[in-house]
C-alpha positions, 0 to 999 in steps of 0.5 A: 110428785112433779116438784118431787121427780124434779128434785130427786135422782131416779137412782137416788133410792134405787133397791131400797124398801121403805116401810112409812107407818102414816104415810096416806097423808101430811109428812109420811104421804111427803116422805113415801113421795121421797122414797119413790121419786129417788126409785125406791119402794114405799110400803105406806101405812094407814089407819082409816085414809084408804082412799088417801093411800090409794091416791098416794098409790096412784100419784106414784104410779103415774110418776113413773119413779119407784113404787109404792104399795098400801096396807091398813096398820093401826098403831095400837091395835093391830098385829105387826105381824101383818106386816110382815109380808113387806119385809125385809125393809131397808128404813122404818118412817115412823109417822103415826100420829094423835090428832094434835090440836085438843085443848083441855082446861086442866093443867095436865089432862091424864087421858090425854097424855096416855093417848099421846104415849101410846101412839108416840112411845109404846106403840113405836116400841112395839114395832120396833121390836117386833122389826127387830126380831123379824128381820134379824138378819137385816139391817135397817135404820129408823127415822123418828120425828120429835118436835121443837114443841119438845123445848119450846112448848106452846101453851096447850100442849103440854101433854103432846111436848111430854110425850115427844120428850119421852119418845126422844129417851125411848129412841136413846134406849132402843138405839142400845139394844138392838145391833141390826137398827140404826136410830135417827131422832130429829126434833123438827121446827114448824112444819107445814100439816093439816094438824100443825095449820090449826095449831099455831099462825106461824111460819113454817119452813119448807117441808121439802128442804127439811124432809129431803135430806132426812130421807137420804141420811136415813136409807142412804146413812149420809147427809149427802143429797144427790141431785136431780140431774148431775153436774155436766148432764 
């Protein structure tokens, strides 16, 4: 949160609310962190890191910059509706995730594409059209993270690559048929994660370069970053 409150103007997301699926832990702990440091409010989601969203909680807390708020929300299996005590939100950060990194010897594993699919597409699905319904009258954009596996596919990942890709068209379609969501799909390079470390040895890029302007053109509908202190302060 230091590095974070040193880059982001207080008032950058001042009045806005976040709901951040996955947010405990890795891009969607970055993301909240985001939001929070530009005096915004995140509403993180978890499926089984309690502790690691409370942590997140606390590191906000201390901060002094925005506030963030925490509720169990396992995609899949648990009720949007419990949600909705948290709406209405101005940005849904979708980053609920499998764990990546299972190899099988088959050329393509079923089950675990169709694991991949429902957390990726149906899942994602499900949400947005309940969010859809229960903030009719309140607009909201939505911020999906495909990956460069999309194109680049490494070896091993077949089913992930496919499911990502079949995310990216599910985004296209939803992004025609509900007037009150605005949809930004991004297919991000290599990225430093505990899931991505255990992948592949390669470089990544800076989580932080890259996340920092998604974040603002998806609550702020701009590419624009604000900076942490103005020209002339």
């Amino acid at each position: 949160m230091d590095e974070l409150v040193a880059r982001v103007s207080p008032q950058a997301f001042a009045g806005t609310r976040s709901l951040v699926v996955g947010g405990s832990r890795g891009l969607g702990e970055l993301t909240a962190k985001l939001v929070c440091a530009g005096g915004g409010q995140a509403v993180i989601t978890y499926a089984q890191g309690a502790d690691d969203a409370e942590r997140v909680a606390a590191e906000v807390a201390r901060s002094g910059r925005g506030s963030c708020l925490t509720q169990r929300f396992v995609v899949g299996e648990s009720s949007p509706q419990q949600l909705v005590d948290f709406l209405p939100v101005d940005a849904l950060f979708y980053f609920a995730t499998s764990r990546i990194a299972r190899r099988s010897a088959q050329a393509f594993d079923r089950d675990l594409f169709n694991d991949f699919m429902s957390v990726y597409a149906t899942g994602f699905s499900d949400l947005v059209v309940w969010l859809a319904a229960a903030q009719s009258a309140h607009r909201a954009r939505i911020f999906y993270p495909s990956s460069v596996y999309v194109a680049e596919r490494p070896r091993g990942m077949t089913e992930y690559a496919m499911a990502k890709a079949a995310a990216e068209v599910l985004v296209a379609e939803l992004g025609r048929s509900f007037r009150n969501l605005g949809f930004l799909c991004e297919r991000l390079p290599r990225l430093a994660t505990d899931q991505t470390a255990s992948v592949l040895p390669v470089a990544t890029a800076s989580n932080v370069e890259i996340m920092l302007p998604l974040v603002h053109r998806t609550l702020l509908g701009r590419d624009t970053v604000t900076p942490a202190v103005e020209p002339g302060a």
